[in-house]
N, CA, C and O atoms as CSV, one atom per row, in Angstrom:
chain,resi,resn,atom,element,x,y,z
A,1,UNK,N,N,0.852,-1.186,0.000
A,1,UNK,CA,C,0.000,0.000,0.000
A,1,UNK,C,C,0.886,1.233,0.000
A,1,UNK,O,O,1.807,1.452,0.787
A,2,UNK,N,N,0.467,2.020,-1.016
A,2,UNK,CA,C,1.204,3.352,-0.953
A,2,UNK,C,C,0.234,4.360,-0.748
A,2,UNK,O,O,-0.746,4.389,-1.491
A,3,UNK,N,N,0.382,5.266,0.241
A,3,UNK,CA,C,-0.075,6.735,0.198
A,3,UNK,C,C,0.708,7.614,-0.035
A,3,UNK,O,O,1.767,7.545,0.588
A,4,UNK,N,N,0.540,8.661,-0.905
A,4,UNK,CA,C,1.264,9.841,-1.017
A,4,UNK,C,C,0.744,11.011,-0.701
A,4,UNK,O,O,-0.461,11.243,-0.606
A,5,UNK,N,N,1.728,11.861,-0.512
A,5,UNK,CA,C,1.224,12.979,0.237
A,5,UNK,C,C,0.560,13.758,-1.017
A,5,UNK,O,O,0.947,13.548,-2.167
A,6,UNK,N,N,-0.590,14.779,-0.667
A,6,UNK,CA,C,-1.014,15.004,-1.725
A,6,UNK,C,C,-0.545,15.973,-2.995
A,6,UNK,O,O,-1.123,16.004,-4.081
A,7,UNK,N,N,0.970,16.989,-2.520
A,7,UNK,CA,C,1.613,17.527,-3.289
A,7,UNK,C,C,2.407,16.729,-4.214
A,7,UNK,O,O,2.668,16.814,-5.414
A,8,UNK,N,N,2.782,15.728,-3.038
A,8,UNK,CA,C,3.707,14.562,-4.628
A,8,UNK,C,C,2.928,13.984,-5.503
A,8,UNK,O,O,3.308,13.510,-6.573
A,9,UNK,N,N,1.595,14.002,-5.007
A,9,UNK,CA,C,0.592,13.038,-5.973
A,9,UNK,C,C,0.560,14.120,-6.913
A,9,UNK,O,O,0.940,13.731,-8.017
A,10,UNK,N,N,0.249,15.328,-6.889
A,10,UNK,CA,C,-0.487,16.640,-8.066
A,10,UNK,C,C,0.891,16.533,-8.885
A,10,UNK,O,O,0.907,16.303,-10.094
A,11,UNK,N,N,1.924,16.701,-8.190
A,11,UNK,CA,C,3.331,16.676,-8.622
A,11,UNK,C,C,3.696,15.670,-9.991
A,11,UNK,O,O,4.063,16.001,-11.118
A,12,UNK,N,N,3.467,14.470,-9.474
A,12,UNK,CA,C,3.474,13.019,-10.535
A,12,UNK,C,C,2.225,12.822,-11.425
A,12,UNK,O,O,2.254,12.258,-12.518
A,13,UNK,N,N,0.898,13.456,-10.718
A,13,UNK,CA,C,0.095,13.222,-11.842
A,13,UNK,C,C,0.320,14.770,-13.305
A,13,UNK,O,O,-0.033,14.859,-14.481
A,14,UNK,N,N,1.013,15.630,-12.422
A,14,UNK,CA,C,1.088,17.082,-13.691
A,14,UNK,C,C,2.504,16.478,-14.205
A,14,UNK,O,O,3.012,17.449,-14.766
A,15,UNK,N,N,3.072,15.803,-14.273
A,15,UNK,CA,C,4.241,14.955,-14.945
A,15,UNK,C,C,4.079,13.942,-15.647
A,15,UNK,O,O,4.970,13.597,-16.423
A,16,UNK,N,N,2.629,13.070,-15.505
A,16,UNK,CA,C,2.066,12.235,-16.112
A,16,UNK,C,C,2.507,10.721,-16.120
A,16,UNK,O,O,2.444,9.793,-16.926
A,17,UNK,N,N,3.030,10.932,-14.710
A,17,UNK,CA,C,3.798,9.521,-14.187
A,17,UNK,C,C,2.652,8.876,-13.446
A,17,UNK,O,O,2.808,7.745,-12.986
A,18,UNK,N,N,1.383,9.593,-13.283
A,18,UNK,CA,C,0.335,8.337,-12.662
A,18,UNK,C,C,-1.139,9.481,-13.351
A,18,UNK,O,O,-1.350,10.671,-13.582
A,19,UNK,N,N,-1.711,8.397,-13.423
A,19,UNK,CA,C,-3.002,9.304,-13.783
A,19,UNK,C,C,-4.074,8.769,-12.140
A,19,UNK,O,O,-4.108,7.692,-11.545
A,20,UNK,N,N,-4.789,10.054,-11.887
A,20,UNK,CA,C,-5.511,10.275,-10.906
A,20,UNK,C,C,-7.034,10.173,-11.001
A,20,UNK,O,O,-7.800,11.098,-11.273
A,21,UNK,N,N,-7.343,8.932,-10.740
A,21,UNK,CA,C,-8.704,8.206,-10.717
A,21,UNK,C,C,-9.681,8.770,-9.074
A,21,UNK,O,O,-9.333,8.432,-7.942
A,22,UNK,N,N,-11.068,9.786,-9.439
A,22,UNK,CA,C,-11.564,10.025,-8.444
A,22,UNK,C,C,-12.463,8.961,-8.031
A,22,UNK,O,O,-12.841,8.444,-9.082
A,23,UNK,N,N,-13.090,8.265,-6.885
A,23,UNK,CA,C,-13.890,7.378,-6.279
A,23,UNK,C,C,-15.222,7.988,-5.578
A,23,UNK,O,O,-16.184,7.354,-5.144
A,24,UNK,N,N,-14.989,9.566,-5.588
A,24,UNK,CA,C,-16.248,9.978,-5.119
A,24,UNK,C,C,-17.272,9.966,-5.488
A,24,UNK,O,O,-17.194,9.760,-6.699
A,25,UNK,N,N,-18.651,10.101,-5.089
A,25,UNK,CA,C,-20.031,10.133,-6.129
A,25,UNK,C,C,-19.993,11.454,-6.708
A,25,UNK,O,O,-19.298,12.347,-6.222
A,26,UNK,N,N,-20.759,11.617,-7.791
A,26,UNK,CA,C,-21.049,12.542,-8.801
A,26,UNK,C,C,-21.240,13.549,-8.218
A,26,UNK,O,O,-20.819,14.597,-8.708
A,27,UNK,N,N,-21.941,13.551,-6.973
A,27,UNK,CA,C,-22.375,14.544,-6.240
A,27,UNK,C,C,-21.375,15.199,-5.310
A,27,UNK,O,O,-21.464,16.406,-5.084
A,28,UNK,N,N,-20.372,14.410,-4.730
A,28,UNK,CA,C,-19.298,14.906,-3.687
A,28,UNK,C,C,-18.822,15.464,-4.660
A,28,UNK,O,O,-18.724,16.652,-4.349
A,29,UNK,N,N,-18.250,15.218,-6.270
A,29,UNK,CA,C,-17.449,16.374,-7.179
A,29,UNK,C,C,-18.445,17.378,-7.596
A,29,UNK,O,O,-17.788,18.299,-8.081
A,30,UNK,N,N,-19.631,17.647,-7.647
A,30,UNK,CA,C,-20.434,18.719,-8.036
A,30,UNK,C,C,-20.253,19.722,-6.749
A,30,UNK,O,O,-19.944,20.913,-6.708
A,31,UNK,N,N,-20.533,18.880,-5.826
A,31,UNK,CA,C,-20.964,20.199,-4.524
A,31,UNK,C,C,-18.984,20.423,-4.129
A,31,UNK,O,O,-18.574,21.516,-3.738
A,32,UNK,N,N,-18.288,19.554,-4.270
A,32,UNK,CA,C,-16.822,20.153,-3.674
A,32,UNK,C,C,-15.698,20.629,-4.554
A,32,UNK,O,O,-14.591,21.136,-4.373
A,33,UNK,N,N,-16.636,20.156,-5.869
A,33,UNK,CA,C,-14.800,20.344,-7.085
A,33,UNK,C,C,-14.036,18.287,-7.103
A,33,UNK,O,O,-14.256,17.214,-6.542
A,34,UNK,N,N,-12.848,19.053,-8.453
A,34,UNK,CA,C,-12.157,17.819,-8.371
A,34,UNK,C,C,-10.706,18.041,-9.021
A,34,UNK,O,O,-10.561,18.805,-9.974
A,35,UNK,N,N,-9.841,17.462,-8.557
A,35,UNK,CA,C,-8.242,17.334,-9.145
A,35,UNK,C,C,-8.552,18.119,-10.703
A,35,UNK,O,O,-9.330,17.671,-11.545
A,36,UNK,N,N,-7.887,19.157,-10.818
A,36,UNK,CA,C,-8.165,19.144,-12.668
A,36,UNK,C,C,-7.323,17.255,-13.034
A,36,UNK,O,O,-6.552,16.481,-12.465
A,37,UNK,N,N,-8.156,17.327,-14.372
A,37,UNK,CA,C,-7.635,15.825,-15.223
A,37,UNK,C,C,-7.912,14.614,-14.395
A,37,UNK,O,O,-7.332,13.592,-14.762
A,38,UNK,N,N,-8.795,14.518,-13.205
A,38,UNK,CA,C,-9.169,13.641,-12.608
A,38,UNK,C,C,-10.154,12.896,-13.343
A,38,UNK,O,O,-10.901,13.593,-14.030
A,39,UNK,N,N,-10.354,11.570,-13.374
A,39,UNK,CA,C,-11.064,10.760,-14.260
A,39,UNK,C,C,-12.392,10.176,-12.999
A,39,UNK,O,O,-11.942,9.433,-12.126
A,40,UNK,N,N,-13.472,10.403,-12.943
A,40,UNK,CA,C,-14.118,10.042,-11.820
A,40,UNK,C,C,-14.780,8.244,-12.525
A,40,UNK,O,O,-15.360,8.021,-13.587
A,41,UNK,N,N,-14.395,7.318,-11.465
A,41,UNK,CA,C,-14.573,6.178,-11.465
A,41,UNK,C,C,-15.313,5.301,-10.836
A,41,UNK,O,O,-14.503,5.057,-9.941
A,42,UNK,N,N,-16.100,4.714,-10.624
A,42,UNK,CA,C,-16.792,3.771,-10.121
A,42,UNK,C,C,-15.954,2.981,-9.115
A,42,UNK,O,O,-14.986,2.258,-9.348
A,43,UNK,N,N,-16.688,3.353,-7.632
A,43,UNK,CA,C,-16.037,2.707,-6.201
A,43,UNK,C,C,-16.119,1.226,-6.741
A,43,UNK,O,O,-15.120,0.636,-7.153
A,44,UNK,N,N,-17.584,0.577,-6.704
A,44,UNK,CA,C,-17.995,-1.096,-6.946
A,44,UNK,C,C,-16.447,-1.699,-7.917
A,44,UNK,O,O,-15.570,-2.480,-7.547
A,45,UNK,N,N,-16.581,-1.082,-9.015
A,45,UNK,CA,C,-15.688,-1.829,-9.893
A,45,UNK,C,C,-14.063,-1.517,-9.922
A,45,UNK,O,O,-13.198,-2.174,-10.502
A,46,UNK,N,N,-13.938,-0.576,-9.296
A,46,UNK,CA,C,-12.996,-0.555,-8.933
A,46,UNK,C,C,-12.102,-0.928,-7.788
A,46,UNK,O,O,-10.874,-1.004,-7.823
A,47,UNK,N,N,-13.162,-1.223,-6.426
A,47,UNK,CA,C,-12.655,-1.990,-5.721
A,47,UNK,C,C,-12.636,-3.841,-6.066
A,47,UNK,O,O,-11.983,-4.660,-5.420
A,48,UNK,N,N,-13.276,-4.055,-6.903
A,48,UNK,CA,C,-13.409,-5.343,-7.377
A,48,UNK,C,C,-12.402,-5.724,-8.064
A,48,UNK,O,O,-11.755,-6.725,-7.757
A,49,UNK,N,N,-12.109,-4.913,-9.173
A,49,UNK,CA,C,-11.006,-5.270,-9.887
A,49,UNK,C,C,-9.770,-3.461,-10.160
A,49,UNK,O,O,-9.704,-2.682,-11.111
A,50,UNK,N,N,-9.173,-3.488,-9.056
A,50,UNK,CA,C,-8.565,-2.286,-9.470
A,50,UNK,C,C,-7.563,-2.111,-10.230
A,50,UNK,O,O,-7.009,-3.048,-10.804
A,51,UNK,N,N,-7.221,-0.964,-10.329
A,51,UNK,CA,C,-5.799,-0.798,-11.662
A,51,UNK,C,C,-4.636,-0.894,-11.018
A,51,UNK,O,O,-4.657,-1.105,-9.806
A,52,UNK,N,N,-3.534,-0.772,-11.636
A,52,UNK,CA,C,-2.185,-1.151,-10.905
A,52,UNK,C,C,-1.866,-0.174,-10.652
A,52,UNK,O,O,-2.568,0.809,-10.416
A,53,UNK,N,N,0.210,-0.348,-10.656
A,53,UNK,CA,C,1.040,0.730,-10.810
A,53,UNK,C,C,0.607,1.558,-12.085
A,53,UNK,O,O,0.234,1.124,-13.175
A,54,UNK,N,N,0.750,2.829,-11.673
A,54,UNK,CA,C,0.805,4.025,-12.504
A,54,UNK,C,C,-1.143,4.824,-12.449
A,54,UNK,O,O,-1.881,5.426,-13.229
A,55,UNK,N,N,-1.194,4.348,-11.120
A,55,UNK,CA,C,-2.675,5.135,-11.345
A,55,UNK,C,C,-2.437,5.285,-9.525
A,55,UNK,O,O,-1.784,4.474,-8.869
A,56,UNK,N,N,-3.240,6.696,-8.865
A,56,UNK,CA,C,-3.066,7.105,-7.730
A,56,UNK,C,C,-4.645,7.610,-7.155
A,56,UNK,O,O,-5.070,8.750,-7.343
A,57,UNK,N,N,-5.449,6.480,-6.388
A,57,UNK,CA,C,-6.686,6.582,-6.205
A,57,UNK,C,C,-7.013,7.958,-5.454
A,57,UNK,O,O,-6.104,8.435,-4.776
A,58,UNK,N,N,-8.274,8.657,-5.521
A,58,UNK,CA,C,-8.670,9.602,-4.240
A,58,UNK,C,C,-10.224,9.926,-3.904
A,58,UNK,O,O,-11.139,10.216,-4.675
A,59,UNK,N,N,-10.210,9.751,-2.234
A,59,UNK,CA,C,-11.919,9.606,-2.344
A,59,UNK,C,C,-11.788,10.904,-1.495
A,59,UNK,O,O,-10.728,11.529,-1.533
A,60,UNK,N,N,-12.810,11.321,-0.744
A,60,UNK,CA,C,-12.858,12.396,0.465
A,60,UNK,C,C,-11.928,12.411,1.478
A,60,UNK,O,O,-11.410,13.487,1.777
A,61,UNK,N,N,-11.591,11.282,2.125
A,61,UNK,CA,C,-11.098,11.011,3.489
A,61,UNK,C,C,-9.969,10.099,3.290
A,61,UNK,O,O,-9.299,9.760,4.266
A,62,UNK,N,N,-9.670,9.627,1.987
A,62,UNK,CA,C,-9.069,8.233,2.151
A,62,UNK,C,C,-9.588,7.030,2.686
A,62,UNK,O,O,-9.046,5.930,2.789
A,63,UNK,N,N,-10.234,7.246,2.872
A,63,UNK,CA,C,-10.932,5.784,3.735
A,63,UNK,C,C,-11.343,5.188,2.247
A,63,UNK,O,O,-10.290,4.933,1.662
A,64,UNK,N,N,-12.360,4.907,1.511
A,64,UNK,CA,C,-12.645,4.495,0.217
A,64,UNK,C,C,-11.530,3.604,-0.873
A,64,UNK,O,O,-11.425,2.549,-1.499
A,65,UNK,N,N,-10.774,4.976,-0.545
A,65,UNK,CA,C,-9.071,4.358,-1.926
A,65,UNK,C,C,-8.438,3.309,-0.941
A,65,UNK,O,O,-7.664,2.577,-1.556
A,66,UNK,N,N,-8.514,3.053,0.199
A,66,UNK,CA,C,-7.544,1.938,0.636
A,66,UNK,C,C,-7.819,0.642,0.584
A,66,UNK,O,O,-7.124,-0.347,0.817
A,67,UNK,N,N,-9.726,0.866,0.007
A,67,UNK,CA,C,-9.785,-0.635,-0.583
A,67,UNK,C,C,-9.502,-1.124,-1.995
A,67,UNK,O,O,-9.885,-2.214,-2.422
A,68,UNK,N,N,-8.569,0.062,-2.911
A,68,UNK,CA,C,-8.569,-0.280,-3.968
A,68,UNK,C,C,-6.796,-0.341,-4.152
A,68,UNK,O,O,-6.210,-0.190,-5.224
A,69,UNK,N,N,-6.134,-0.608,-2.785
A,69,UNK,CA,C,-4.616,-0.471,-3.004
A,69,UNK,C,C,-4.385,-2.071,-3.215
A,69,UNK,O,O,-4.444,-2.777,-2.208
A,70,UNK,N,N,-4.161,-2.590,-4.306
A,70,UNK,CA,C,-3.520,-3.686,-4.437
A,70,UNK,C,C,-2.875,-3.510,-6.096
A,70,UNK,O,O,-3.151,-2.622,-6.902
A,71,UNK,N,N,-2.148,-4.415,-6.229
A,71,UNK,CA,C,-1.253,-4.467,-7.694
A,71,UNK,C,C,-0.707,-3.236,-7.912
A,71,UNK,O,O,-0.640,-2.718,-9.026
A,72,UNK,N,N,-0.226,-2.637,-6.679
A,72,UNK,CA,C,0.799,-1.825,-7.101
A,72,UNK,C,C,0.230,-0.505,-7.140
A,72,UNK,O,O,1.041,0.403,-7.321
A,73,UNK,N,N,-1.328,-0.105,-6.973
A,73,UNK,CA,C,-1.517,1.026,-7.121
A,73,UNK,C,C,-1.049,2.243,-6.123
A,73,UNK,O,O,0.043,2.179,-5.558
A,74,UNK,N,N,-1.832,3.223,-5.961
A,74,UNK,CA,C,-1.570,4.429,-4.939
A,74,UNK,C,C,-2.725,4.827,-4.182
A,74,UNK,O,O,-3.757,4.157,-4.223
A,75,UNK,N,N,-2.602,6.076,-3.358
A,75,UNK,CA,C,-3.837,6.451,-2.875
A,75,UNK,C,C,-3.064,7.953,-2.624
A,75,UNK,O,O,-1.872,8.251,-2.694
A,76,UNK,N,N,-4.575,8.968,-2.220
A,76,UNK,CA,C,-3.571,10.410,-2.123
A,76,UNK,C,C,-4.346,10.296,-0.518
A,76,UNK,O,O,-5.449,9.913,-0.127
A,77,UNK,N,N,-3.023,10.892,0.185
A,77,UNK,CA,C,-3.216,10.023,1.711
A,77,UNK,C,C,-4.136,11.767,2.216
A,77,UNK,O,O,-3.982,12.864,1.678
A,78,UNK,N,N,-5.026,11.405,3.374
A,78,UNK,CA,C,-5.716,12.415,3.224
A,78,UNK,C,C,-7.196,12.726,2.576
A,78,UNK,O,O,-8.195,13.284,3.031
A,79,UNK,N,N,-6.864,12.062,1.200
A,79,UNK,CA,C,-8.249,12.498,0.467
A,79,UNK,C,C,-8.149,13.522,0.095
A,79,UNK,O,O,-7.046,14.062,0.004
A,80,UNK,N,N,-9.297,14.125,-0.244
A,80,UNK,CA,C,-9.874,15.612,-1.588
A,80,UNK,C,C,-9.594,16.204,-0.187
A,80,UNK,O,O,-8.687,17.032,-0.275
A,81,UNK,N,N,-10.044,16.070,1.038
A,81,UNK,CA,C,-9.516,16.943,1.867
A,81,UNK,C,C,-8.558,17.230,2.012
A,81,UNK,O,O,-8.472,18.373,1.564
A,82,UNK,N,N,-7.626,16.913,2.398
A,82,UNK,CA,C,-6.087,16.735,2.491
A,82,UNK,C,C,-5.364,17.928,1.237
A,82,UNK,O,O,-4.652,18.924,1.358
A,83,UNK,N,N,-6.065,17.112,-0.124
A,83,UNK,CA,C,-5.914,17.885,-1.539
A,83,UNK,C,C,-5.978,19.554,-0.913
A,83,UNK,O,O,-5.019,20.319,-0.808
A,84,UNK,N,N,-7.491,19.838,-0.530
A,84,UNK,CA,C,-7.859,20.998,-0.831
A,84,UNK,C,C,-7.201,21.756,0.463
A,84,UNK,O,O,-6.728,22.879,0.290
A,85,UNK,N,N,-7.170,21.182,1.686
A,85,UNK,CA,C,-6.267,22.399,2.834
A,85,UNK,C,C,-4.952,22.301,1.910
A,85,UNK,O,O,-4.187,23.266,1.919
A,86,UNK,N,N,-4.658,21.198,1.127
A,86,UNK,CA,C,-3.020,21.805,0.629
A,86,UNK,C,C,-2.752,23.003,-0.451
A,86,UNK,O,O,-1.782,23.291,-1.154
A,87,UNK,N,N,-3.694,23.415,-0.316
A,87,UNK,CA,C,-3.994,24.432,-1.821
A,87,UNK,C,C,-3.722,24.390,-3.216
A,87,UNK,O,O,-3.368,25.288,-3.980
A,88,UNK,N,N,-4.018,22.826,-3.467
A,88,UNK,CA,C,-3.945,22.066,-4.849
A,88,UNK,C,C,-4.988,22.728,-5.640
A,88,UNK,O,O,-5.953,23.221,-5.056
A,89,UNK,N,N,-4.873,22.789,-7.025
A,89,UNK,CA,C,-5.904,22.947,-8.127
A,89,UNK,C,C,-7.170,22.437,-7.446
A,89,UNK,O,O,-7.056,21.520,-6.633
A,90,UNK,N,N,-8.353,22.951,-7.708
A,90,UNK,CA,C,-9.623,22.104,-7.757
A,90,UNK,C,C,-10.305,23.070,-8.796
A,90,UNK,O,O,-10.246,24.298,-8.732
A,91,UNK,N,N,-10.952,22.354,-9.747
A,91,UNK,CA,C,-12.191,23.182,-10.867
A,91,UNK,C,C,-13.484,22.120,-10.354
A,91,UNK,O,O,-13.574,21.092,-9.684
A,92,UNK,N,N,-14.493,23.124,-11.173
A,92,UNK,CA,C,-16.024,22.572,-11.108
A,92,UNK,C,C,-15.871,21.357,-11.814
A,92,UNK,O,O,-15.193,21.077,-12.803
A,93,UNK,N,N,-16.768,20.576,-10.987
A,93,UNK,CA,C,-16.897,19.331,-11.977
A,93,UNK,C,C,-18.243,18.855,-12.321
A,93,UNK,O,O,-19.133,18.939,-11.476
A,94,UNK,N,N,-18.515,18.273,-13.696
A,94,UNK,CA,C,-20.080,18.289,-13.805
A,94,UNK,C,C,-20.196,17.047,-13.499
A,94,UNK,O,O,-21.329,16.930,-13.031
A,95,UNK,N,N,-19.587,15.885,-13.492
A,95,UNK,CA,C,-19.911,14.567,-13.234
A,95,UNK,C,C,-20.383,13.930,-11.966
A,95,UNK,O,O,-20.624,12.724,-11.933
């Protein structure tokens, strides 16, 4: 299991060394924002069968992405919270 802090995560995903898969519902990115270039993904299937190395999960709290750390993936430790007190990018999101 890897967590990263959430500046190294914005860091590696604006370098394009991991792409950043969101786990929240449609609604937690409407009412809070999301990572720009965040791909919002389905919790069910993604905890079922998740992606490997080179992808860095993020839900609200972290609690969510740590069921999807296996084969090498990531998580951004913290969550969208964590993200947003760090004063990372966030845009509107319609999804």
């Amino acid at each position: 299991m890897r967590s990263l802090d959430p500046a190294d995560a914005y860091r590696r995903v604006q370098a394009r060394e991991l792409r950043l898969l969101d786990l929240r519902t449609g609604a937690e990115r409407r009412r809070l924002g999301a990572p720009p270039g965040s791909v919002h993904v389905s919790l069910l299937r993604h905890v079922a069968r998740p992606e490997g190395e080179g992808v860095v999960y993020l839900c609200q709290h972290a609690v969510r992405s740590k069921l999807t750390l296996r084969e090498g993936a990531a998580e951004v430790a913290g969550g969208f919270r964590a993200w947003s007190e760090a004063g990372l990018p966030v845009e509107h999101a319609r999804d």
